[in-house]
Structures are given as C-alpha cells and as structure tokens.
C-alpha positions in Angstrom: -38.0 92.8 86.0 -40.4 90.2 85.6 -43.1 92.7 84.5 -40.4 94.0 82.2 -40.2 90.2 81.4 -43.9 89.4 81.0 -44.2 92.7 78.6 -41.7 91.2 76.1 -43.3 87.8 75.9 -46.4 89.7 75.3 -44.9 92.1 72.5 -43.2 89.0 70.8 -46.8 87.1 70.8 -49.0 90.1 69.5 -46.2 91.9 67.0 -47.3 89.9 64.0 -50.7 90.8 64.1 -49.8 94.8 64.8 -47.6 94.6 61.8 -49.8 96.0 58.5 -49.3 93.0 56.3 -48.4 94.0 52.4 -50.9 94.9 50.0 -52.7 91.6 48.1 -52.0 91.3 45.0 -54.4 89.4 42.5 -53.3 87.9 39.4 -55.1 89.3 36.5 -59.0 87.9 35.5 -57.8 86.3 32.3 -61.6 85.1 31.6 -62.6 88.1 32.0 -59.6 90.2 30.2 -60.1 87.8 26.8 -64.4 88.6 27.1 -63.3 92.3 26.9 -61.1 91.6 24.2 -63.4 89.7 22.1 -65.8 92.6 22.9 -62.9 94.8 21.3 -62.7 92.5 18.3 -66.4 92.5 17.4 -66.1 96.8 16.8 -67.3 96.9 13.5 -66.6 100.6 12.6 -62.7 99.9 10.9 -61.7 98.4 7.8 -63.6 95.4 7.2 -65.6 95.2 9.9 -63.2 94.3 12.9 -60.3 95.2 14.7 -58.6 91.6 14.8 -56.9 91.9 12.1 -54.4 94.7 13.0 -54.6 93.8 17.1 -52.9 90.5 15.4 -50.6 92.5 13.9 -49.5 94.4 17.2 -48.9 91.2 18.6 -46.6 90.3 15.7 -44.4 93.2 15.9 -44.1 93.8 19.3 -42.4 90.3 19.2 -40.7 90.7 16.0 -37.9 93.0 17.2 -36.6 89.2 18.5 -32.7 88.5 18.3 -31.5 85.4 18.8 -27.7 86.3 18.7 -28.1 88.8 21.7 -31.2 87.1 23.3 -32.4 91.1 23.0 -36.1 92.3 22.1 -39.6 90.7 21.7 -42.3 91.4 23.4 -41.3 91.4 26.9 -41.2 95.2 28.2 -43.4 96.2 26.2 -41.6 98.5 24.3 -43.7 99.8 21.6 -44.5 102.5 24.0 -41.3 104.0 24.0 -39.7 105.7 21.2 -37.5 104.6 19.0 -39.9 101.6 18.7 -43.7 103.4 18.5 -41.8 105.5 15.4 -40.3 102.6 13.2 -42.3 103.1 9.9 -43.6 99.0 10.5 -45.3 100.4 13.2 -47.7 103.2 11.9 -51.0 102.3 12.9 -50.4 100.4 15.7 -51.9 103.1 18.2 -55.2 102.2 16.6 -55.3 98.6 18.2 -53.3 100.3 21.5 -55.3 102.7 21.8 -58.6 99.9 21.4 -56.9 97.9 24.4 -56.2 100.5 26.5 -59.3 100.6 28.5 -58.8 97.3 29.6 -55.8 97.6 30.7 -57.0 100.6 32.9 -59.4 98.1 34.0 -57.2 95.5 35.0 -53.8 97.3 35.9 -52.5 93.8 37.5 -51.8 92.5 33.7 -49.3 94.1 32.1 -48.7 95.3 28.3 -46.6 92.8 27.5 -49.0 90.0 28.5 -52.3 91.9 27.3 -51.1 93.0 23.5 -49.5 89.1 23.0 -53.0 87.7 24.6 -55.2 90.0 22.4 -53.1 88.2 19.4 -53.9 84.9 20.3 -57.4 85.9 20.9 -57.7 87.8 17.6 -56.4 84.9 15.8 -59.1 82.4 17.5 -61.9 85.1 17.2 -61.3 85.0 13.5 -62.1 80.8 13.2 -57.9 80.1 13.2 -56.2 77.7 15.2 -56.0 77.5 19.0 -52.9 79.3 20.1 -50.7 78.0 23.1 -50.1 81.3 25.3 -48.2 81.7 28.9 -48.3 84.4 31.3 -45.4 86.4 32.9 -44.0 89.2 30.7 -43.1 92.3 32.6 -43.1 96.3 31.2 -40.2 98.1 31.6 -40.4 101.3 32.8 -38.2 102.9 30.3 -36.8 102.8 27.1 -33.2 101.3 28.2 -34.0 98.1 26.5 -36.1 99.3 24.0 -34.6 98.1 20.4 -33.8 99.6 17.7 -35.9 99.9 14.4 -35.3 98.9 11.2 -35.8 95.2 12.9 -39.4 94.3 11.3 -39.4 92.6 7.7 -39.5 94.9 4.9 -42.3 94.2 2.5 -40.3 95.4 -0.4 -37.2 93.3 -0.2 -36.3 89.7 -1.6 -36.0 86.3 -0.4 -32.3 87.1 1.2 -33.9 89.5 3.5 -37.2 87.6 4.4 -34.7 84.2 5.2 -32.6 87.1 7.2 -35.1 88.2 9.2 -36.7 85.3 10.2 -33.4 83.5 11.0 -32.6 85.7 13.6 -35.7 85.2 15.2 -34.7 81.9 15.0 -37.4 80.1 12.3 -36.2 77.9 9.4 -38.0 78.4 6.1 -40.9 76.5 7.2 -42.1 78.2 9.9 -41.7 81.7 8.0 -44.3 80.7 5.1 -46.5 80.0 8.0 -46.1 83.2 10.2 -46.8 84.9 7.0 -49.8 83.2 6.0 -51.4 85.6 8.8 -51.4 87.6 5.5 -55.1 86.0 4.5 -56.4 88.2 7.2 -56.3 92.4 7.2 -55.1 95.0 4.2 -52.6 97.5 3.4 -53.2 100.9 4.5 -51.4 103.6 1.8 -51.6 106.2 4.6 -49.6 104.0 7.1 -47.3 102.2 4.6 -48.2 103.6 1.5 -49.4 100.4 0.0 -53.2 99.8 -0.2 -55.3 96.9 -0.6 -56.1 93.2 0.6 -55.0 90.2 0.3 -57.6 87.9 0.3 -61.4 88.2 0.1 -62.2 87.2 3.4 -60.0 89.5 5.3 -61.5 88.4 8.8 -61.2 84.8 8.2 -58.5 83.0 9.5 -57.7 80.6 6.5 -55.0 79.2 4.0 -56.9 81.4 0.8 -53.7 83.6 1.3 -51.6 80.8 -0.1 -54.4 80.0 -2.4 -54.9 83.4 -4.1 -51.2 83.4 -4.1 -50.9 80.5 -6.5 -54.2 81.1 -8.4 -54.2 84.5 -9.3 -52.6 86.2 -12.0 -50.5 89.0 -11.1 -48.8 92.1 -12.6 -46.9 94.8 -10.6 -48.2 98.1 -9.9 -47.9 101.5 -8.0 -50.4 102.9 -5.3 -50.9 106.1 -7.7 -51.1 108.5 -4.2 -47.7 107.3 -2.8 -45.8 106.1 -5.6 -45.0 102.2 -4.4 -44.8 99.3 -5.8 -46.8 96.4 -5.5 -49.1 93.3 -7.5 -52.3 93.7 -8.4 -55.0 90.6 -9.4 -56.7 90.4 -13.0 -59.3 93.1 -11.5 -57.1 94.8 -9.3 -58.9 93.6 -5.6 -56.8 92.0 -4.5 -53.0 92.9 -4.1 -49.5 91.3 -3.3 -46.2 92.5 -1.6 -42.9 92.1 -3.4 -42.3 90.1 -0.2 -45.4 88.1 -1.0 -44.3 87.2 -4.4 -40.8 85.9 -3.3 -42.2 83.0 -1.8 -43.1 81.6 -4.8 -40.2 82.6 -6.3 -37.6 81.2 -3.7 -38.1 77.1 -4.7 -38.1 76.4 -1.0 -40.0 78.9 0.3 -42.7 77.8 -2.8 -42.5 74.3 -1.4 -44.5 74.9 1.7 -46.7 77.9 0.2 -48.1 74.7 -2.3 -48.8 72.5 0.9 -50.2 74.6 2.7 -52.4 75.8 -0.3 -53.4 71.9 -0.6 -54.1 71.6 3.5 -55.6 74.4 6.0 -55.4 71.8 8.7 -51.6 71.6 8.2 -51.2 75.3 7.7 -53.2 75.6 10.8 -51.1 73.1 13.1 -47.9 74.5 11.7 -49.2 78.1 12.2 -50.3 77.4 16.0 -46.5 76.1 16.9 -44.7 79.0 15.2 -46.7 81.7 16.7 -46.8 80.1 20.0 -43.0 79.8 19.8 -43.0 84.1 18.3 -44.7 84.9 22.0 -42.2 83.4 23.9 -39.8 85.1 22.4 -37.1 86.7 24.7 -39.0 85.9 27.6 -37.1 85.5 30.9 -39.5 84.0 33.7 -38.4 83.7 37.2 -39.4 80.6 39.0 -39.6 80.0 42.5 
C-alpha cells in the first residue's frame, strides 16, 4: 500500500514532463515577409516595370467587398480564393499578383492570406515613394467559401457619382475619404484584356503621387472607345493618357471636385489623408480576439 502510495506521488511529480507538449507555433517573420515582398515588387518584366501597382490593387479589393450594414466581407478570410469572389469581373487579373505572392506564403505558412495580400498593399504603396501606411496583424483564412460575398460589390468604373457615393458609403467613407482612396489611380493602367479598358492614368505609373488629381484637372479630355472591346472611356489631347467615366465624375459631382482641387494643390495633404483611409479600408471587418 505504501509502495502503491510512493508510485502515485512519483507519477503525479514526473507526468508533466512525459506528457508531449503541443507543437510551437511562431508568429510569422514580418521583416523578413515585407524583404520578400519588396523583392516581389522590384520584378520588372510586367506593365511598367513593377508589380506594385496591381499587388495594391489586390489589397483594395479583397477589402472592398466591406458592408457596414451587415458588418459582412473585407479582407478577413481571404476570400478571393474562393469562387464567387476570384470570378467577379473587378477581379480579372488578380491571379497575376496572387500568383507573385504565393511563394512566400509557401515559405512562411504561419501568416495567413488575409494578413500577407493587405501587407503586400501597404508595402507596395510605400515601395512606390507614398505615404507610410498604419497596418495590424490578425486576419484569419477561412477554409471555405461560407462567408465568401457576393460579387457585384466593387465600384463600377462606368457608373456616376450616385454609385461611386453608394459604394463607398457602405464601406463606410464620406466624400472625402473616397477622392483619396481613389487617387491610388496615379499609379497602374487599364488592361482591355481584363476590363476591356486600356491605358494609364498618369505618366508616372509607379510613383505614388497626387499627378492623378493633377492630370485630372489639367488635361483636356474627350470620350472614346477601346476599338478591340468596344468601351467607353476619356482620352488626353494625344491619347496617353486615359480616364474612367468614374474618374470624370469627380470633377463633375461639386463636392467630390472640392477635394480633387486640394489635393491637386497639396501631395502632403493627399498623402496624410490617403494614409488614414487606407489604414481604416484594412481594418475593415476585422474581428480580433483578445486575451
């Protein structure tokens, strides 16, 4: 009885250290992780000479599916990857910058989708001399399409003022902010086999910069068609430069023009109010547990 005794005191003493302890978990490099992606950003073989300008773009729409109403979508989940979202016509292209982030992710498995494609937007944006952008860790993938949202959610570049103010209320931005998320416009081009429209918007399409307010003012414009796919859009004196219907609105809508002519007049303004809005676009829909 007392050996019986002894044995349990013994047991009770050593079963901690014969129990197998759970795997360690790091969190994720993020040094490291925003190295590979500026390594990413510096391929020169597409478009202009860099991938920035549509890895910004992933960012942006994976957080643009936002709905304030239903506190539904954004970018936690990642849920481009599932359909219906990886088919919605705003997202054609998109598996270009995916696909260029990918191997990282294979790399360092402990960050997840969600946190990797909204990083590589802030780092894009940074990487192409804009502001510094305020990002947090802590989105989660799903691992299916249960929560995925539906399409027809992104802005539509060939729609008026009503839809632009539509679309960026329910994410939850007044008209202020929404001339500034689109001034992300200065950087990138229309593709006419992804959207059908072709062209750039400004001539330093990898600069971060106000010139897309400034061309917008400046130029002289006359509306167009793409002669391969048929749609509409504004062309410059020598046709180099183009605009959206979309594009053109702000200028039309008197307070939408209001902050396009400010921010013309004052990068560091455009750049400050840029920096809060996007900040405030990542966070969107994001549920965080704390301890």
């Amino acid at each position: 009885m007392i050996r019986s005794y002894i044995r349990n005191i013994i047991l009770a003493i050593l079963s901690p250290l014969l129990t197998t302890p759970p795997p360690l978990i790091l969190p994720p490099p993020y040094e490291k992780i925003i190295q590979e992606i500026t390594t990413v950003l510096s391929i020169n073989n597409y478009d202009d000479g860099s991938l920035a300008p549509i890895i910004l773009r992933l960012a942006w729409h994976c957080c643009a599916t936002y709905d304030m109403t239903t506190n539904t979508g954004g970018s936690n989940g990642a849920t481009m990857r599932f359909v219906p979202e990886i088919t919605d016509e705003g997202n054609y292209g998109l598996d270009i910058a995916r696909a260029a982030l990918e191997p990282i992710k294979q790399r360092y498995p402990a960050i997840s989708y969600a946190d990797l494609w909204t990083l590589a937007g802030k780092v894009a944006i940074e990487y192409m001399g804009g502001p510094t952008i305020i990002w947090k860790s802590g989105r989660v993938d799903y691992t299916n399409d249960r929560c995925t949202p539906s399409n027809g959610l992104l802005p539509f570049a060939d729609k008026d003022a009503n839809h632009i103010r539509k679309t960026f209320t329910r994410l939850g931005y007044n008209d202020q902010q929404t001339v500034a998320l689109i001034g992300a416009h200065g950087v990138g081009r229309c593709h006419k086999r992804f959207s059908g429209w072709e062209g750039k918007w400004t001539r330093t399409p990898k600069t971060f910069s106000n010139q897309f307010y400034v061309v917008l003012l400046n130029e002289t414009w006359s509306q167009g068609e793409v002669p391969e796919t048929g749609k509409t859009q504004y062309f410059n004196a020598d046709k180099s430069l183009i605009m959206l219907n979309t594009d053109m609105e702000l200028i039309r809508d008197k307070s939408y023009l209001h902050w396009v002519e400010i921010y013309a007049k004052d990068e560091p303004k455009f750049f400050h109010d840029f920096s809060s809005a996007f900040a405030k676009l990542l966070e969107l829909g994001i549920k965080r547990e704390t301890l």
